[in-house]
N, C-alpha and C positions, 0 to 999 in steps of 0.2 A: 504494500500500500504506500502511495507517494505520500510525503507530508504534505499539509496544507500551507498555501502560502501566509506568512504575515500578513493580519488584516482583515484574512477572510473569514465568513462566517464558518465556525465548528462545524464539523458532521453530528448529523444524532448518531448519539451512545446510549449505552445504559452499564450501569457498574453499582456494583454491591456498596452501601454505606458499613460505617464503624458496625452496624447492628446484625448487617447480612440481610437489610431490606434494598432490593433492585432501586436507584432513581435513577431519572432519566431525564439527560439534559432538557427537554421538551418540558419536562414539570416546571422546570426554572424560566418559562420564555419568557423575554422581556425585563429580563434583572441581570444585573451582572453574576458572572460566576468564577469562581476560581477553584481548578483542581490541582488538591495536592495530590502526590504521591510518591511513595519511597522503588525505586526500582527492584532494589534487592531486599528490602526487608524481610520479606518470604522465601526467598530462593536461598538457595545452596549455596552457601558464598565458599 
């Protein structure tokens, strides 16, 4: 998958919260959003 350019609108996602409930960017539309995320926090370092 190519990355998106700077600027452009996100693709819809969905991704587990802290809780392991699904959200999805679409739920947030019209606010700003910010995702963090640790790359390796779960993997096999």
């Amino acid at each position: 998958m190519a990355l998106p350019e700077v600027g452009s609108m996100a693709p819809a996602f969905s991704l587990p919260n802290q809780d392991g409930q699904t959200v999805s960017l679409a739920d947030h539309a019209g606010k700003n959003v910010l995702l963090w995320f640790y790359p390796r926090a779960f993997g096999n370092n």
